[in-house]
N, C-alpha and C positions, 0 to 999 in steps of 0.2 A: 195756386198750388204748384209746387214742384215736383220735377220729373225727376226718378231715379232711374238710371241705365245698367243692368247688370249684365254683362257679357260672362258666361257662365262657362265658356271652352277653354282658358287657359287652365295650365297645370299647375298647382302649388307651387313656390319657390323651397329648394331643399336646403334646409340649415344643416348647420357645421354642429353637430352633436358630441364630435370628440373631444373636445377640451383645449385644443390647440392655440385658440386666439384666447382664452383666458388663461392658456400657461404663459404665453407671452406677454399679455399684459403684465401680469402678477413680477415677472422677472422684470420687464419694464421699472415697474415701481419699484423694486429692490432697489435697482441701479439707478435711480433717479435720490434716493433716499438715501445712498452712500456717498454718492456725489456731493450732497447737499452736509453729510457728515462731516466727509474730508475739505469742505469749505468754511465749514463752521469754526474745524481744529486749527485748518491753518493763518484765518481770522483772527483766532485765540491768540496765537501766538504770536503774530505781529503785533498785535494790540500790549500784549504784556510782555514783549521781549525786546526785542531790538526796538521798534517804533515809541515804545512805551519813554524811556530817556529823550525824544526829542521833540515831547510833547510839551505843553504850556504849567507843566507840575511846578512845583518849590526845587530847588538846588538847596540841597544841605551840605554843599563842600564850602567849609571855612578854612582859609590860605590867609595865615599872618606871615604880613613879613615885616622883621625888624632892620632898623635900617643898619648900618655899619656907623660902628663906633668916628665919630670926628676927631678926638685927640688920642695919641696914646703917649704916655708919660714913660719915659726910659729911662731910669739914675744909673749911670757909669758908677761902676765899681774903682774902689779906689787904689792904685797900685799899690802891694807891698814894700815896706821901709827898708825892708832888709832881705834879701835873698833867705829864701828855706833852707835848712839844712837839708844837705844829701848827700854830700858825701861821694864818692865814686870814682873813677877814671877822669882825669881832668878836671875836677871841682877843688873850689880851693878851702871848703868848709866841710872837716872831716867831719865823719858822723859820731851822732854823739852814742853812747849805750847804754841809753836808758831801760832798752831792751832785749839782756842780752839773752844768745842760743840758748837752748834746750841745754841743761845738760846731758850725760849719757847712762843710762841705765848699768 
């Protein structure tokens, strides 16, 4: 058989009846559970924003480049046979008038 020892002189221990250590848990966990918010969002956001482009996805940018033309073809114009008429200060082909002034009202 076993021996049970009760020493029956001490005093109760007195608990915390106020609420005190379960208001500050409770606030505890607020702030453990916003924390975990603001990690989740900012998470989010690297994953789909900037981080998001230098991941292992498809590139849909298509860059044609065509190359430069190798010949270009130039035909010289061919001088005129005969000086234009024009007529004026110093020319020696007066003008002809085929169209002449206005007359006057």
């Amino acid at each position: 058989m076993h021996q049970f020892n009760v020493n029956p002189g001490r005093e109760p221990v007195d608990v915390d009846s106020s609420g005190d250590r379960t208001a500050a848990a409770g606030i505890n966990l607020i702030t453990v559970l916003i924390v975990f918010v603001v990690l989740a969002i900012i998470a989010w956001y690297l994953f789909t924003g900037p981080l998001r482009s230098t991941g292992a996805s498809s590139s849909t940018t298509n860059i044609n480049v065509k190359p430069a033309p190798t010949t270009v073809n130039v035909s010289p114009t061919s001088a005129p046979s005969t000086p234009a008429p024009g007529g004026g200060p110093g020319s020696s082909n007066p003008p002809s008038n085929t169209n002449p002034a206005p007359s006057k009202p």
